[in-house]
N, C-alpha and C positions, 0 to 999 in steps of 0.2 A: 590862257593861251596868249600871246604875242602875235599880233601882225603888225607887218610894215606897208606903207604905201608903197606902191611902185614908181609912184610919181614926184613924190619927196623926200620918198626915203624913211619918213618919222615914221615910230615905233608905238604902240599903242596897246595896251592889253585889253585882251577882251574876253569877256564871261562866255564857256560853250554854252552855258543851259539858256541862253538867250537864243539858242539856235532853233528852240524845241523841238527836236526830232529831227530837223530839216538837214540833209548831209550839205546844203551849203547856203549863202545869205552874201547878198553884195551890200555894201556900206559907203558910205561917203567920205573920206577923210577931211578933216575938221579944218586942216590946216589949209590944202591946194582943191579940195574939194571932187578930184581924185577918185573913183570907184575901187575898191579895195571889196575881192572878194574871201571871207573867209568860209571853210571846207572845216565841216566835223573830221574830225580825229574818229579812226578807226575804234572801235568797242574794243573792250579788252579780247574777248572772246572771238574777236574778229582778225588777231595780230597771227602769225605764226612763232612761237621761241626761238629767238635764234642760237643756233648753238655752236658758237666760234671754233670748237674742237672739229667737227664734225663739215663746218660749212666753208670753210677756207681750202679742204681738201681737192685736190686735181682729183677729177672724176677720171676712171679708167673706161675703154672701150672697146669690145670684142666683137668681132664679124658675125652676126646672128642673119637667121632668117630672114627675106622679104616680100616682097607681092601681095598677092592676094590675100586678105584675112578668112581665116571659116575652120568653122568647130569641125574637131573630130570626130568621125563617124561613130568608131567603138567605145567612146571614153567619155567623161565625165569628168571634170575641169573642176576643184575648189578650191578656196585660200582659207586655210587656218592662220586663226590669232592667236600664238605661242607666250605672247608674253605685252603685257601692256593693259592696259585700262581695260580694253574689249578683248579679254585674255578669254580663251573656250569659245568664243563666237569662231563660225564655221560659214560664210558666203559663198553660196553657188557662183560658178562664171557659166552664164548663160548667152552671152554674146562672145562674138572675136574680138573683142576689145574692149576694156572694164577700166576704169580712172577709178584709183585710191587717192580719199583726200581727207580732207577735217572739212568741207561743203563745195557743194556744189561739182559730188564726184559720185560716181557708181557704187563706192564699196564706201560708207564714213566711218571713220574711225574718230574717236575722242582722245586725239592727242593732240593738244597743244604745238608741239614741237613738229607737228605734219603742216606742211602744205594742204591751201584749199584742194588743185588739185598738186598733187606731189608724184604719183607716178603711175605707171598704166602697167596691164598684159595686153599683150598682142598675139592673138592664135592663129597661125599657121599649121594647122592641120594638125599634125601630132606636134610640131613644136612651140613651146610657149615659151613670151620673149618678155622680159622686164624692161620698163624704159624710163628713167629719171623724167621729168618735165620742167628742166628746170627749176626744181623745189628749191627754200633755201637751204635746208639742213643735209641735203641730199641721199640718195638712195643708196645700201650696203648688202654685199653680199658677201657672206664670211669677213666682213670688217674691214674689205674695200669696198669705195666710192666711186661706184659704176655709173655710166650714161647709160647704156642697152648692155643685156647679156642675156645669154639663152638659161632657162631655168629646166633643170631636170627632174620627174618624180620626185617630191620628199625635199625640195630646194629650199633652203630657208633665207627670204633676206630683213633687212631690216629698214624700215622708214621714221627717221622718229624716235620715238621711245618704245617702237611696237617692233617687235620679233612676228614676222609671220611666215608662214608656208604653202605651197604650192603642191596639191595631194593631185592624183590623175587614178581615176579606176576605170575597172570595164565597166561598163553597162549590162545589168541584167543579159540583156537579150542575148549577148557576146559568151553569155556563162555557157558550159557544158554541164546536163543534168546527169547526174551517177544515177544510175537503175539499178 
């Protein structure tokens, strides 16, 4: 890795594994004598893909729900993974508001090409809202590049390299028993 002073300007390489673990370490510069702090480089595992196709695009934005968040009474909220790494996994949404990310998010997914957190549902009663978080690669639904949009029963959108879905059922209780 290369750092420079701030204060002289000179350029100096330096070994990360001198770091041991430690995400940062201040140093002396050789020359003006200088505090030059150098910062671990993110893990591989820690970067998001950026995917030029996909993250260069103007996000579109449609007038959704707002206010108060809270589950609905009759139904039953979950997100299927259609297509991607964690394909067949099936996550309950158990709160009004769940963050999809690769960490430090409610739903994880193992995609590379996702955002830590990359994007959210928002429950308003019966409607459920997708909303970008600013990711880089950004959020899709039918193969626009949405900010917020209301998702319907059965909505598929895409984060990522993941296809996923938005199912809504009744709840038991809600059912009518046939005699």
């Amino acid at each position: 890795m290369i750092v420079t002073c701030e204060g002289c300007t000179k350029s100096y390489r330096f070994d990360e594994a001198k770091l041991q673990g430690r995400p940062s370490a201040t140093l002396r510069c050789p020359a003006c004598k200088a505090a030059i702090t150098v910062s671990a480089p993110p893990a591989v595992g820690e970067r998001t893909t950026r995917l030029d196709i996909d993250a260069d695009l103007i996000p579109a934005s449609t007038k959704v729900p707002s206010g108060e968040l809270s589950m609905p009474q009759s139904r039953r909220i979950s997100l299927a993974v259609l297509q991607g790494k964690d394909s067949g996994r099936i996550f309950p949404v158990d709160r009004p508001r769940v963050v999809i990310g690769r960490g430090d998010a409610d739903i994880v997914l193992n995609d590379s090409e996702i955002s830590r957190q990359h994007a959210c549902l928002e429950i308003h009663g019966p409607k459920v809202v997708l909303k970008d978080l600013g990711s880089t690669n950004g959020t899709f639904l039918n193969d626009v590049k949405i900010a917020q949009t209301e998702l319907e029963n059965r909505g598929e959108f895409r984060v990522g390299g993941t296809r996923l879905m938005v199912i809504l059922t009744d709840t038991e209780s809600d059912l009518e028993t046939l005699e």
